[in-house]
N, C-alpha and C positions, 0 to 999 in steps of 0.2 A: 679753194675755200670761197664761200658764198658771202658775203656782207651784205649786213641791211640796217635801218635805221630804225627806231620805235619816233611813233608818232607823225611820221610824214606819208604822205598818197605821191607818187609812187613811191614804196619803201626798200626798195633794193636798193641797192650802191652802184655793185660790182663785183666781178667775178676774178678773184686772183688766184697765183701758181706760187707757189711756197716751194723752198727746196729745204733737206732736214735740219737745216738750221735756222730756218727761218728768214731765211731773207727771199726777196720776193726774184721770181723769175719772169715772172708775165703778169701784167693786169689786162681784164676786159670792161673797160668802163661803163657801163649799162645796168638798167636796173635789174640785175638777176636778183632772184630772192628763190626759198623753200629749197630748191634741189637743186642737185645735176647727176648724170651719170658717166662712165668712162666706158665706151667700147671695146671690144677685144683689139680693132684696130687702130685704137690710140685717140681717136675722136672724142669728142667731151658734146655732150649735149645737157641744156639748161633751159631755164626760164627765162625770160625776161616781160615786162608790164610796162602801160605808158597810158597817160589820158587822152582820148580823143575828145576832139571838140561835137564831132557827127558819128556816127557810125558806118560801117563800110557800107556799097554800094549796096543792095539788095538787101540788109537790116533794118532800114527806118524804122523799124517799128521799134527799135531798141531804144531805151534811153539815153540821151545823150543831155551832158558827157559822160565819158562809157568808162569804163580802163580795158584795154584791150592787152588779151594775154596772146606769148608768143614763145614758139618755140625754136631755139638757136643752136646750130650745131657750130662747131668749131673744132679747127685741128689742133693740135698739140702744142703748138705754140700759142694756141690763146687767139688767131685769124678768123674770122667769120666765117664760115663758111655758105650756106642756108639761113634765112630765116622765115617761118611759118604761122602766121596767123590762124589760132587754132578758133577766131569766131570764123575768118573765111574759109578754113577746111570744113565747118561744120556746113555753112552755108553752101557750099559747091559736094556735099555727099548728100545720100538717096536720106537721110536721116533728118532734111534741114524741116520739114512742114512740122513734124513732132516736136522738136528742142525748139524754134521760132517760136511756136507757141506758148511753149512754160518761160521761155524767155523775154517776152513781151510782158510779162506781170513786174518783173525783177526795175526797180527803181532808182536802187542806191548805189548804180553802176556799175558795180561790181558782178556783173554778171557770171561770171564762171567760176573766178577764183581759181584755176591749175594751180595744183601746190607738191606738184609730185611728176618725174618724168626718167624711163627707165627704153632703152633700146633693147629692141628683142635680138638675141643673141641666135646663130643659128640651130643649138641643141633644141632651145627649147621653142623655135621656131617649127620644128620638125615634131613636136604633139601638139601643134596648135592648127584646126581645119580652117584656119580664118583669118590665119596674119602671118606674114611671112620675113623672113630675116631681114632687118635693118627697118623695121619699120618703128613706131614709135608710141609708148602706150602712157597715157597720162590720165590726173584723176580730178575732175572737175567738180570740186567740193558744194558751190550754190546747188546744182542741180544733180548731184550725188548719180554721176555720170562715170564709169568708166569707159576711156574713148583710145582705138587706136589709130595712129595717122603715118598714111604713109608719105612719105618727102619727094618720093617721085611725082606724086600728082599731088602733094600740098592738099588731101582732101583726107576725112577719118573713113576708112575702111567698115568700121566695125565698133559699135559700143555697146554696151551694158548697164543694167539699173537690178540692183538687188534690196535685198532688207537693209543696205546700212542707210545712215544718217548724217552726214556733214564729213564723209571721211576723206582718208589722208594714205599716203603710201601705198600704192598700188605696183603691184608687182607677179610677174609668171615668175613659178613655182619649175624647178628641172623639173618636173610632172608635169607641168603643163596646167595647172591649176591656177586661180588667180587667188594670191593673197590680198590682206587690206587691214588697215587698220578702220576701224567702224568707231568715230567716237561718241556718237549719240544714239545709237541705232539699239543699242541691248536694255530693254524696260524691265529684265528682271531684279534681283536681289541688293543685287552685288554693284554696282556701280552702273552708269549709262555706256560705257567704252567695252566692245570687245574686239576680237583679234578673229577674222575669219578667215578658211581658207574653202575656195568657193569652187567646185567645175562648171567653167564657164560655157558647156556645150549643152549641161544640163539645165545649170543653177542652183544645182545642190550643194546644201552647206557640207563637206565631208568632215572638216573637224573644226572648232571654234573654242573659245576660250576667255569667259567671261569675270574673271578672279572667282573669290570664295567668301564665304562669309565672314572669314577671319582675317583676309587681304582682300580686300576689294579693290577695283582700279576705277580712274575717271580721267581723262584729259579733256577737256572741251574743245581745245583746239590742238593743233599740232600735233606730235605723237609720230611711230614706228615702230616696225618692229622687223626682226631678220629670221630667217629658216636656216639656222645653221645646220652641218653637214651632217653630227651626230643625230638628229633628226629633233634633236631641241630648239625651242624658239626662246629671240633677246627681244623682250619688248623695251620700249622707252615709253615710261607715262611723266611725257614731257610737264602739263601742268603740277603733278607731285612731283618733282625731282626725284623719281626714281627710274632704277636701271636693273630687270630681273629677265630671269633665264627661267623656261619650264620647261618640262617634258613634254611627251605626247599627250600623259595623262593628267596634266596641268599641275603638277607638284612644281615648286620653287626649287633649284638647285644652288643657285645662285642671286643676290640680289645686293643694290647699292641704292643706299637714301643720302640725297645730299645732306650733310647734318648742318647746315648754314639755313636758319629760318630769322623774319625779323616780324617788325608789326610797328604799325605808324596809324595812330590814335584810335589804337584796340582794333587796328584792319590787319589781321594775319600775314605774311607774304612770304609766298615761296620760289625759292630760284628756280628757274623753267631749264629745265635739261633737253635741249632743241633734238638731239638726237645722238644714240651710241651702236657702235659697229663692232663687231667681233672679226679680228685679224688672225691668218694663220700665219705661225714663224714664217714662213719662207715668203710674206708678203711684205716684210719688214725687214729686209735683208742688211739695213743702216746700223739696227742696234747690235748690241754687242752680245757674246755667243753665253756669257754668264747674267745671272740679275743682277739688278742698277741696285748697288746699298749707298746710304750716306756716306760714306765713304770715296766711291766710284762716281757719281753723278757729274756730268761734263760743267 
């Protein structure tokens, strides 16, 4: 589990290990924040952020102070393993005179913001001409960059820039496609937030999914969404507190609004649903083999 603070630079905590009752088995004290992932091999890979006073060697031209993002892998017990400075992967690959450049405008230090980080697995390592198992694909929201980095040489392989706009959740598709949550990038009807799924050899949109006029969606910030197996997708439109399921043909199957709303001197406010996953049984092997009633509840 990820902990973070509101209101503080850096605003992660720590990264902790929960067992199903809740009691804690491992913490990792650092500021992780936004994500992590779980390997097939048991490896946990995350975020973490820090202020620098300068910026690293060959950046000067960056603003300082800077917050420098970084990515940490760790074993199962919550040990360090790696850690990767994703300004000096950019600067050490054949990419760094392009991103130098838009990143010398960037002021407010926050120059990249990574808010999303996913290991490429070897299935889907094997549709992709460009990245190869174990390597590491993250989503650098200031500069609406998707980048992949490999940990052997600590440098990004491979990035990407498409129509979205500020987005979040970046992730390969068993197809080999890249999803994304886009939350500023869609200027039609319906809301500024949509959900794309892009081939990244092309850069063709194959299918996207921008609400309806009768549901429209917006997150400004934050947000996700998952490809579940039946080939439906779970978005989270974390700024609305909501949590829906569509088809391919973008009908609602399923959908959940937090009904907890307040307002503090006529300013609206809605609880922000950080993000929701869809479990198969057999990934929750703890609970028990009927449903939980009033009754039953431990």
């Amino acid at each position: 589990m990820v902990c973070v603070g509101y209101g503080i630079t850096p605003w992660g905590l720590a990264l902790v290990r929960l067992d199903k009752g809740s009691n804690l088995v491992w913490s990792y004290q650092k500021n992780t924040h936004h994500d992590l992932d779980v390997g097939s091999d048991g490896r946990i890979y995350t975020r973490t952020h820090e202020i620098r006073s300068a910026p690293p060697q060959g950046l000067e031209t960056l603003p300082s102070p800077l917050i420098e993002d970084r990515i940490v892998l760790l074993d199962d017990g919550g040990h360090e393993l790696q850690t990767i400075s994703i300004l000096e992967a950019i600067r050490d690959s054949e990419f760094v005179d392009v991103i130098l450049d838009e990143l010398k405008y960037k002021r407010d230090g926050d120059v990249l913001h990574a808010n999303s980080v996913a290991v490429i697995e070897p299935e889907v390592a094997a549709k992709l001409s460009f990245a190869e198992a174990g390597q590491i694909l993250v989503c650098l929201r200031e500069i609406n960059l998707i980048a992949v980095v490999d940990p052997g040489t600590a440098r990004v392989v491979w990035m990407m820039r498409g129509p979205w706009h500020r987005p979040h959740d970046a992730e390969f598709l068993p197809n080999g496609n890249l999803m994304i949550f886009d939350n500023r990038g869609n200027l039609g009807p319906h809301g500024l937030s949509r959900i794309l799924e892009v081939d990244p050899d092309t850069s063709e949109i194959v299918w996207s999914y921008a609400g309806t006029t009768d549901t429209p969606f917006f997150s400004k910030i934050r947000a996700r969404q998952q490809r579940l197996p039946n080939g439906n997708t779970l978005i989270t439109e974390s700024d609305g507190g909501r949590l829906f399921e569509i088809t391919s043909a973008g009908n609602i199957v399923w959908e959940l609004i937090n009904p907890v709303r307040g307002a503090k001197g006529g300013t609206p406010y809605i609880p922000v649903v950080m993000g929701g996953h869809r479990y198969g049984r057999d990934a929750l092997p703890f609970l028990p083999t009927t449903p939980l009633t009033g009754d039953t509840l431990p």
